[in-house]
N, C-alpha and C positions, 0 to 999 in steps of 0.2 A: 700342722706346724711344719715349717720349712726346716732342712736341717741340710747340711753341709754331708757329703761322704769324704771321711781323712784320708789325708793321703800315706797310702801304706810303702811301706819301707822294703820290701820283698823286692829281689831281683833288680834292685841300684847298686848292687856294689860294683860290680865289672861296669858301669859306665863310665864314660867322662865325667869331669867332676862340674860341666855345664849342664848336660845332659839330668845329669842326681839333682840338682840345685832345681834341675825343670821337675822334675817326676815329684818332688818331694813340695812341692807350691813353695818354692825360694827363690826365683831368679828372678832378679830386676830389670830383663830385658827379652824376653821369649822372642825377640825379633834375632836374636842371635842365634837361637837354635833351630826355632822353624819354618817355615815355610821351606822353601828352594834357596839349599847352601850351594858353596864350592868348601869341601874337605877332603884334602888330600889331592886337589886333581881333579875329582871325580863329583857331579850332580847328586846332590844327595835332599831330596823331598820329604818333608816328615811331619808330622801332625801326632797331637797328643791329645788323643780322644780316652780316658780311661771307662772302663765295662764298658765298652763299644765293639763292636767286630767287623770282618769283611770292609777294609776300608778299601776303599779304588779311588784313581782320578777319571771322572766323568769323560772327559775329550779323550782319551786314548783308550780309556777300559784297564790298566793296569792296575794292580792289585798290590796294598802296600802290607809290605810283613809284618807284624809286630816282633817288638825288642824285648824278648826274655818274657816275664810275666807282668810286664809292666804296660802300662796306656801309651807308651811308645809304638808310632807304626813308621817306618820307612821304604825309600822305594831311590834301590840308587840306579843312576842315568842320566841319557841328556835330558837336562832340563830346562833349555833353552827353547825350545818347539814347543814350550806350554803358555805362553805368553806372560805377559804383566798377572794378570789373574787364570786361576782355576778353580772348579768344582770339586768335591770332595762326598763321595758319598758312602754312608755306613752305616749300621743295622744296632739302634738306639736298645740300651738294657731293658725295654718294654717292647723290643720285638718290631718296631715302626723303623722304618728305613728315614734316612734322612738324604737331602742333602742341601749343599750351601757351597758359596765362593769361602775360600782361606784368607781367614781374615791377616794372617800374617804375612801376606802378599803385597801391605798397603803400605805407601809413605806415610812420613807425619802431617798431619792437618795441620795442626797448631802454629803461627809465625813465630818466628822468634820476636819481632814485635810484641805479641802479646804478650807473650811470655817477661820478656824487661817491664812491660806497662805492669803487669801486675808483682811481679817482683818488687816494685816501685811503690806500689799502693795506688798507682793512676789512673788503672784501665777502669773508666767507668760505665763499662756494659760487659764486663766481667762475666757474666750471665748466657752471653754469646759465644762466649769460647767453652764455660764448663758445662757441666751436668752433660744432657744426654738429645743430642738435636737428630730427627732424620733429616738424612741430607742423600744423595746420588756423590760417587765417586769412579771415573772412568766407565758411566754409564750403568756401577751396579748400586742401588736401592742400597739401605742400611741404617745405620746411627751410630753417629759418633757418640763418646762419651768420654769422659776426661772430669780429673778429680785432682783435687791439690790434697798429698798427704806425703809432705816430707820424710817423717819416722819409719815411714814403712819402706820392707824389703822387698815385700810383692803385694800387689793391689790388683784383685779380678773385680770385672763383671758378673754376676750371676743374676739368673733369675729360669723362669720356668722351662725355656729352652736349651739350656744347661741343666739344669735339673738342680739348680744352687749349687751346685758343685766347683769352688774356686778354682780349682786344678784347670778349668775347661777354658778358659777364657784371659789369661793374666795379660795384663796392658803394657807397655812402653814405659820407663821413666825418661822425661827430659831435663837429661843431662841432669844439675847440680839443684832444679827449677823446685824442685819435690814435686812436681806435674805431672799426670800420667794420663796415658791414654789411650785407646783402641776404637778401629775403625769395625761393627760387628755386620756383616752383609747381613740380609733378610732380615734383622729384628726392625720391627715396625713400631708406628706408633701404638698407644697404651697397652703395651707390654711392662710386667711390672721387672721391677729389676733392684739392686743396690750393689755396694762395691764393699769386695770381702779384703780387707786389710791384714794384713801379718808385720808384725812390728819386729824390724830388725835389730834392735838390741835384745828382747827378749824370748821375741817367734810367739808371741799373743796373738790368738785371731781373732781380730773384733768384725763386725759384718753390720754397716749402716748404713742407712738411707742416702741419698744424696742430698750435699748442701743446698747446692743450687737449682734443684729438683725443681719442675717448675708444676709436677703435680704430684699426688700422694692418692694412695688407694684410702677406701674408707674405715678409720679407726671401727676395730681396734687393729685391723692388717696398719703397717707400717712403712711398706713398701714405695718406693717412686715407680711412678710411671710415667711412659715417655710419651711426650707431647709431641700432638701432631704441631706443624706450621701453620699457625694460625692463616686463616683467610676472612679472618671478621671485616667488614664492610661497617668503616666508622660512620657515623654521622651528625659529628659533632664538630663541624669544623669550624661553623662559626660561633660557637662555645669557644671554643681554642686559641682563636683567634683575638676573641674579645677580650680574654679573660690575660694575655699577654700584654696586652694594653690597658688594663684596669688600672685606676689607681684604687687599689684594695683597703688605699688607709683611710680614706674618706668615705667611702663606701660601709653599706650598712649589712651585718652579717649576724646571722639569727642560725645558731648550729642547731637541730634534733641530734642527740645522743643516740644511738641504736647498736643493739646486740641481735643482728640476725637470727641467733635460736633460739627468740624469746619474744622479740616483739609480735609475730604471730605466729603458729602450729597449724598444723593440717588439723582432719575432722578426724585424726586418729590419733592425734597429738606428735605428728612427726616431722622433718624439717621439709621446709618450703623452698623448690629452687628458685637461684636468683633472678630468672625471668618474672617468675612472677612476683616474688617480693617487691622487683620494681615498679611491676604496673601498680598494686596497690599501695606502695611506699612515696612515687610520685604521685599519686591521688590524693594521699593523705596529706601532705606536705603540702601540695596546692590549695589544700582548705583549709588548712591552720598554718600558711605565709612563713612558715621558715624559707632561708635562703639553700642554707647546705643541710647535706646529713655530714655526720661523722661517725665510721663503725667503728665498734669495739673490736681488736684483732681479727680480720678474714683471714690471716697467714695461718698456716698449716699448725695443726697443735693437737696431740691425741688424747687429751684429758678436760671434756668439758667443763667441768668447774675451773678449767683455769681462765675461762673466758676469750681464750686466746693470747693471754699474756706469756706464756707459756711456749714459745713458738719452736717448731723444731721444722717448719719448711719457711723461708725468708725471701722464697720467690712461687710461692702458690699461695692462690686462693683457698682457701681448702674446701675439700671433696662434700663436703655435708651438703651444699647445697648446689652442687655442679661443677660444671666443666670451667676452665678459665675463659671460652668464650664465653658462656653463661654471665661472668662477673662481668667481665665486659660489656655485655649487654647494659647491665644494671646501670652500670656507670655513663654509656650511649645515653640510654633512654632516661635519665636525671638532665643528662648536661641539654639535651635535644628540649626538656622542659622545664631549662633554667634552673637547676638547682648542681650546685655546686657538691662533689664529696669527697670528704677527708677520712684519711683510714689511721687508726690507730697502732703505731710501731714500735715494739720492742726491741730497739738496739743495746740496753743497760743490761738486760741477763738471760741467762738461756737454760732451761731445763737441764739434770742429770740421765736424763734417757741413757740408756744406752744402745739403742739402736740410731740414736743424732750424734749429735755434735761433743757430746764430753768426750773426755779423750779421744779423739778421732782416730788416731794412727797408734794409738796405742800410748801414747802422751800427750799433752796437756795443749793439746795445739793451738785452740781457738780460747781456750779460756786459759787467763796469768796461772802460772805453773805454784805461784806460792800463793795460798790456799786465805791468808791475808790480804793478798788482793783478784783470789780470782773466786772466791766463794758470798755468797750473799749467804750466812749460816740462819736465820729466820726466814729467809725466804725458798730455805734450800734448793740453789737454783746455783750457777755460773756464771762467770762475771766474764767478758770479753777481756781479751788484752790487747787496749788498742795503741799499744808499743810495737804492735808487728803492723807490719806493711800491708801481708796479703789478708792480713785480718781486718782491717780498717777498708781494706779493697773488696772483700765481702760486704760488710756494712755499706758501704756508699754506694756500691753494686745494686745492693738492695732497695736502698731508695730511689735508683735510678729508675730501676724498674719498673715500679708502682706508678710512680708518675710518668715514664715515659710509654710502656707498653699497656698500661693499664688506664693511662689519660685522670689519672687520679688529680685534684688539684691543691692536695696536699696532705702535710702527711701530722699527726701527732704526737710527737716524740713523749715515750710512756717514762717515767720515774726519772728523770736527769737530776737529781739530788742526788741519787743512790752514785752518779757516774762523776760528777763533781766532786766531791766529798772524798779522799782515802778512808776514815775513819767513820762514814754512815753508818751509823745504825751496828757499831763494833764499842764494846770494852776498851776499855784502856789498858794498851798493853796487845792490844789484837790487831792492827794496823799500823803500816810502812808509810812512816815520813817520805814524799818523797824528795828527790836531791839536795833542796834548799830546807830539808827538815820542816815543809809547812805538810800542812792536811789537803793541799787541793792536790787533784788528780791532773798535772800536768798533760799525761798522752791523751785521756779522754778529754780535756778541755781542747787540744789542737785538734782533734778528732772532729769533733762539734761542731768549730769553726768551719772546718776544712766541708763538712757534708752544708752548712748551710750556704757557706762560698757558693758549690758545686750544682747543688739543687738552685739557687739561684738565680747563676748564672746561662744553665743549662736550661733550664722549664721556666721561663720568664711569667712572672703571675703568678706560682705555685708559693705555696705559703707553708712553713716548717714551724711549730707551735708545742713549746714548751711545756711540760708540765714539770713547773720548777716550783717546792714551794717553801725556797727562805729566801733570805737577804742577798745575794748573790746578786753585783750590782751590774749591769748593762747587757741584761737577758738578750733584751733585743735589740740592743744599739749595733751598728757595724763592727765587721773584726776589724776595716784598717784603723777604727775608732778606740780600740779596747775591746769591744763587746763579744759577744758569743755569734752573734748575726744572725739570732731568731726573729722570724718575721713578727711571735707575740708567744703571751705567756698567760698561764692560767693563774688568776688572782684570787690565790687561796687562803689569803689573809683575810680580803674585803670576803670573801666565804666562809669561812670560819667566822670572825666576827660577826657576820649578818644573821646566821643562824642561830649565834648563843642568843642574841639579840633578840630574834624571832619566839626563842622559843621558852621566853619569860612572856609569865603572865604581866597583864597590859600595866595592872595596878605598879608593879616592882621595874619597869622601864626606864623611869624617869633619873633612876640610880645608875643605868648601864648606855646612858645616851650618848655616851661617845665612841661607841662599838658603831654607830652608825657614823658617825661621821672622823672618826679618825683617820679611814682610808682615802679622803683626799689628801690626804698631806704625802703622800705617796702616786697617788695614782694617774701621775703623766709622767713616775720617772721610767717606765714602760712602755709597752703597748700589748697593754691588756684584755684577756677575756675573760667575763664570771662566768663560774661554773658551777651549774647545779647538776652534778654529775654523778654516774650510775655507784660510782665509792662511797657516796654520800646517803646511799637506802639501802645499805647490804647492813649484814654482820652487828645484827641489834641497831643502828642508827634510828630504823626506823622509815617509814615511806616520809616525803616530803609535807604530804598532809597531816602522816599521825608527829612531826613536829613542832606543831602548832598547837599554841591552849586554848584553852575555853572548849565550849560546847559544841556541836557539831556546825554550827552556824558561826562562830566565832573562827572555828580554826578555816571553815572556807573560806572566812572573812580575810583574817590573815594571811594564807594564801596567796590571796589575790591583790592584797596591796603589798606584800614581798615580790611579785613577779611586777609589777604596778613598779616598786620602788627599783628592781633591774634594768626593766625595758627602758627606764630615762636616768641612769646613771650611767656614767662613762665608761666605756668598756663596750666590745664584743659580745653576743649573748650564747648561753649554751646550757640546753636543759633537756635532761635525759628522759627516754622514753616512758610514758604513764606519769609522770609529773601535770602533765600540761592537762589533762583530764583529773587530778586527785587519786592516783592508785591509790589504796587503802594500802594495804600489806606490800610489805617489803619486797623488793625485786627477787623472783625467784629465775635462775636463768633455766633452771628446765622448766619453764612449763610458759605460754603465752600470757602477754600483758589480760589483765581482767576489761575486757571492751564489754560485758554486760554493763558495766558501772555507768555507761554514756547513755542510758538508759535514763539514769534518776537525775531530777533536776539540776542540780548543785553540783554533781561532775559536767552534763553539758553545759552549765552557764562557766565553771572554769574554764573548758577548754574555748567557750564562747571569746571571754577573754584573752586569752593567750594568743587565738585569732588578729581577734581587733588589735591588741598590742604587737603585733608581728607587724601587722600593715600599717599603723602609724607611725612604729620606729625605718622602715621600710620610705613611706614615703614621704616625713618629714624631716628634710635635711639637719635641722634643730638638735633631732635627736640620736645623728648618729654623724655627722658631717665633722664633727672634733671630736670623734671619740679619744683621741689621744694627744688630743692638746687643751692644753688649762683654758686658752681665750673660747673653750666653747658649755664652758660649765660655769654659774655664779651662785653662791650661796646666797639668799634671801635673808634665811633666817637660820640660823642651824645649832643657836644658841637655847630654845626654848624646850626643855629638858621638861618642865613642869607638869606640860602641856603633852609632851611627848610630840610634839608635829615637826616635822620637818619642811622644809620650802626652799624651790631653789628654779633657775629658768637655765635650760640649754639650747646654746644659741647655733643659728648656722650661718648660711653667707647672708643671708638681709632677713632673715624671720626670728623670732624666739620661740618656746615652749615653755609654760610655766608648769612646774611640779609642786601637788601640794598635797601632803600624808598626817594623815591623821594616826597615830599609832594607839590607841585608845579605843574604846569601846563608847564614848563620850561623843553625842553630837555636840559640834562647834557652833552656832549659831551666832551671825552677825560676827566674823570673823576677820578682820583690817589683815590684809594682806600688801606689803609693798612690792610695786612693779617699776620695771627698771622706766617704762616708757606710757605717754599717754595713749590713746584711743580705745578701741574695742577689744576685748577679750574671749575668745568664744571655747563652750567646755566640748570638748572634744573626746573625753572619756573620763567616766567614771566606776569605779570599781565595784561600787556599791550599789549601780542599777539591776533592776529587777531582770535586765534581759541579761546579768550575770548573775542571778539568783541571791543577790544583794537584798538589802531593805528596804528599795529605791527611796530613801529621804528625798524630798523636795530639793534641790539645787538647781538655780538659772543658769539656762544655756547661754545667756549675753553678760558682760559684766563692761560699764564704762569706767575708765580710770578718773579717780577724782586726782585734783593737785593737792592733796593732802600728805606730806613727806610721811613716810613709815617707815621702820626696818632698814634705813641708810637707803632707802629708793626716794626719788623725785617725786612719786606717785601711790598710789593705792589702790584697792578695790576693797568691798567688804562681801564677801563670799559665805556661804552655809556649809561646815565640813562634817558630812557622813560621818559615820563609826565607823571606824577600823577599813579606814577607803582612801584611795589616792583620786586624784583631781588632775589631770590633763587639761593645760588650757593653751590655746593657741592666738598670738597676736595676730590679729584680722589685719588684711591694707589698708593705709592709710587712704 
């Protein structure tokens, strides 16, 4: 266990009272007292190495005295003949000599630019200036490091070449910024390190990770470690290129849901680096026609069951499965084979760690100070307070990152109800009106705005996606419009309903038939994606297939015409890992998805399925070309509650698709279907065949339209509808 040595009080009395303030880990400015002063006249050289001995300067051989019994050494003289920088070398409390350039020799890095921009809440690469960069300075090697922590009176560096010892190392504050910072020679990259804070109202020392860390050692250590400078070699340019040019809303997009610690394990049961998860991640995706993945949190987080929701680094990948070049790869070698990836991002709360972000300085800096609005009390977690500037400049910082250094092409914004909302999920009597005495969260709604403006306009094609799930109107309409200015939103209404729905037996349907069709009446005041998502088979729910009633052949059956009735309803698609094969059992994230199951028929005919519907939504414009406009969706029939079928055609720029569900266990035979238009109708997928482990009922692959008016259509066909099977039919060319 790492532990700090305190600083002892022996032998400060007869100093100065800057000097005591240095010896004692208090001073706010060690740039005053050490390195090479002028006091009195006289060159005065001094360094504060405690249990250290035999200190000298390297270039002359001069040997510096120590002050009383204290880790003070000095050495007075000209000190003009030592130049901008010097050496310092001295014989470490394990006996090892060291030595190193004076780090307190260095100007400030930092602009005052940045400095205003992030004061501002503006700087949006935030990320560049803090945390811990190597960089060269007048030719000597080192790393900067720099930390926003207002409250505090002194803020060190430590880590192994200090010996964690705050005393050894204390940083700069600039000026009024709460900024701090030192330039440390010789620490190199992945060296672990954190910054020891002492809170000047009450001299508390708290000792934390870095914010803006851009890696973390592997839980359960805690620590940041500093990143080399990347030199990844992208190769995704014309990825990058296209995707700034998409028009994304017409365009057809099929997410996999994935939890990196779980979708697959080594043959020991251990985590998989992201190099490889890519290779086999892009393999797998190429044979079952999703567009993107979307992870569950890859941001830093030390407590596996939280999935990552949990986050306490906000610019790393985290460590379980590699290096930040490693993730980078992952996301290369997608974009390089067409698949698009979305990471899932927790800006709404943040863990009570105390080696992160709660109290950071010793007060309540990153999360609202009254406890009404900055505590989530069932979620026991912390709540941002995005009334502060450099707090919001964090956050934006954040998603800058992702998407720009990490080439992500979009991000998931995790619980924004909880951030919307003063009074989520709180008692009456537990939550602040605010100004105007309503419930909404003013700072977090301009906050919102302001990251989807930014990401917007900054990452052209990059897509910020909601998971909002009430009434909360213009998710994703523009801000200069009203809106929040999410590019879409998870429809967890039409998910919720669809599964109460689903998961009545067939006979008792006929009673709850407007659970399937109520969510038109809503569903282009949006722009929506369904989600059948990893929330949805945890915590008793159930896996997606135990669901579903009937027998074991009923609930596949089921299954497969509930993904049958997504793949051609309106909306984006999105369905979590082992779904799309029938995982039996509930998602467990320690341990790998069960792939023996693709073994047995009836999970490879699902994922058979899930396939085939991947590439028909994919490449029938019908089926995804108006996902979010009404002119591309027409009810048939959505009145026949008896019958329990549903009918309806989506159209594109000159083709249709007709949908036809049977929600029953009932073959339909000789079935009058109305169609909007005459000629040929060819079936294009059915749910129900044998090469999806179906029943395969007989059903013709041609059907011509008669001029018989049906169902408010000009036209008809009389078709044969399977049990518990949806019906794909495409209008052939005239």
């Amino acid at each position: 266990m790492r532990t700090r040595t305190a600083a002892g009080k022996s032998g400060v009395n007869g100093l100065a009272e800057p000097l005591r303030r240095l010896v004692e880990a208090r001073h706010h400015d060690p740039f005053q007292v050490l390195g090479c002063q002028q006091e009195n006249g006289r060159g005065v050289l001094r360094a504060f190495l405690p249990y250290c001995d035999d200190v000298s300067i390297v270039e002359t051989g001069q040997r510096l005295a120590r002050v009383g019994d204290t880790g003070l050494f000095e050495w007075h003289g000209d000190t003009a003949g030592l130049g901008p920088h010097y050496r310092l070398s001295w014989t470490e409390r394990d006996g090892s000599r060291r030595v190193a350039y004076d780090p307190y020799t260095f100007a400030p890095l930092i602009g005052d630019l940045d400095l205003h921009l992030f004061g501002e809440g503006r700087h949006l690469h935030a990320w560049r200036v803090f945390g811990a960069h190597p960089c060269t300075v007048d030719t000597i090697a080192g790393t900067r490091f720099a930390v926003w922590a207002p409250g505090a009176e002194r803020v060190s560096v430590v880590g192994d070449w200090n010996h964690w010892d705050g005393r050894r190392h204390p940083m700069r504050v600039r000026g009024s910024s709460g900024v701090w910072e030192l330039f440390i020679p010789g620490v190199d990259a992945h060296t672990l390190y954190k910054f020891e804070i002492r809170n000047r109202h009450h001299g508390t020392v708290h000792v934390k990770t870095d914010p803006y860390g851009q890696g973390f050692e592997m839980r359960p250590g805690t620590a940041s470690t500093v990143q080399p400078k990347t030199d990844y070699d992208w190769g995704d340019d014309a990825w990058m290129q296209a995707r700034a040019q998409r028009n994304w809303l017409h365009a057809p997009m099929s997410i996999y849901e994935v939890h990196l610690g779980s979708w697959q394990r080594d043959a020991q049961g251990g985590f998989i680096n992201y190099r490889t998860q890519a290779e086999w991640l892009v393999n797998y995706l190429r044979e079952t026609g999703f567009t993107h993945i979307e992870l569950l949190p890859i941001t830093e987080h030390p407590l596996d069951a939280s999935w990552g929701y949990q986050t306490t680094g906000y610019f790393a990948p985290t460590s379980r499965f590699g290096s930040p070049d490693d993730f980078r790869y992952l996301v290369d070698h997608c974009h390089r084979n067409g698949i698009g990836v979305i990471l899932d991002w927790a800006p709404g709360h943040f863990p009570k760690d105390a080696f992160a972000l709660a109290r950071f300085d010793g007060t309540p800096l990153y999360e609202h100070e009254d406890p009404r609005r900055g505590e989530h009390r069932d979620w026991g977690t912390l709540i941002f307070n995005y009334g502060r500037n450099e707090v919001r400049n964090f956050l934006i910082s954040s998603a800058m990152y992702w998407l720009e250094e990490m080439h992500l092409d979009g991000l998931r914004v995790d619980a924004v109800a909880s951030m919307l909302y003063l009074d989520y999920s709180r008692d009456p009597g537990d939550w602040m009106p605010n100004e105007y005495g309503g419930r909404e969260n003013l700072e977090a709604i301009h906050f919102l705005r302001h990251l989807n403006q930014v990401t917007h306009a900054e990452q052209p094609g990059s897509l910020i996606i909601a998971e909002e799930s009430t009434a909360w109107p213009q998710v994703t309409r523009p801000v200069d419009g009203g809106g929040l200015g999410f590019s879409m939103k998870w429809n967890m209404g039409w998910m919720h309903d669809t599964l109460d729905y689903m998961s009545k037996e067939p006979v008792h349907r006929k009673f709850h038939h407007h659970e399937l069709t109520f969510g038109l009446l809503y569903a282009f005041h949006e722009n929506f994606v369904l989600p059948f998502s990893h929330d949805e088979v945890v915590h008793g729910k159930g896996s997606m297939l135990d669901k579903m009633p009937g027998d074991s052949w009923q609930r596949f059956a089921n299954l497969r015409l509930l993904y049958t009735f997504m793949f051609t309803y309106p909306g984006k698609k999105l369905l979590f890992m082992g779904s799309e094969f029938g995982q039996y059992a509930e998602w467990n994230f320690d341990a790998a998805l069960d792939w023996n199951l693709l073994k047995q028929e009836r999970h490879a005919g699902l994922k058979h399925l899930v396939h085939d519907l991947n590439h028909l939504y994919r490449e029938q414009a019908a089926l995804h070309y108006h996902d979010f406009q009404a002119q591309g969706f027409h009810w048939i029939d959505c009145d026949d509650a008896d019958q329990s079928i549903l009918s309806y055609y989506r159209q594109g720029k000159n083709r249709i698709a007709l949908v036809v569900l049977n929600f029953t266990p009932v073959p339909r035979n000789g079935f009058r279907l109305g169609v909007p238009q005459a000629g040929e109708y060819r079936l294009c997928l059915n749910s129900d065949s044998s090469y999806y482990s179906g029943s395969n009922m007989p059903v013709w692959a041609q059907h011509r339209a008669e001029a018989v008016s049906w169902m408010k259509q000009s036209h008809s066909l009389v078709i044969d509808l399977p049990p518990l099977a949806g019906l794909i039919l495409l209008k052939t060319a005239d």
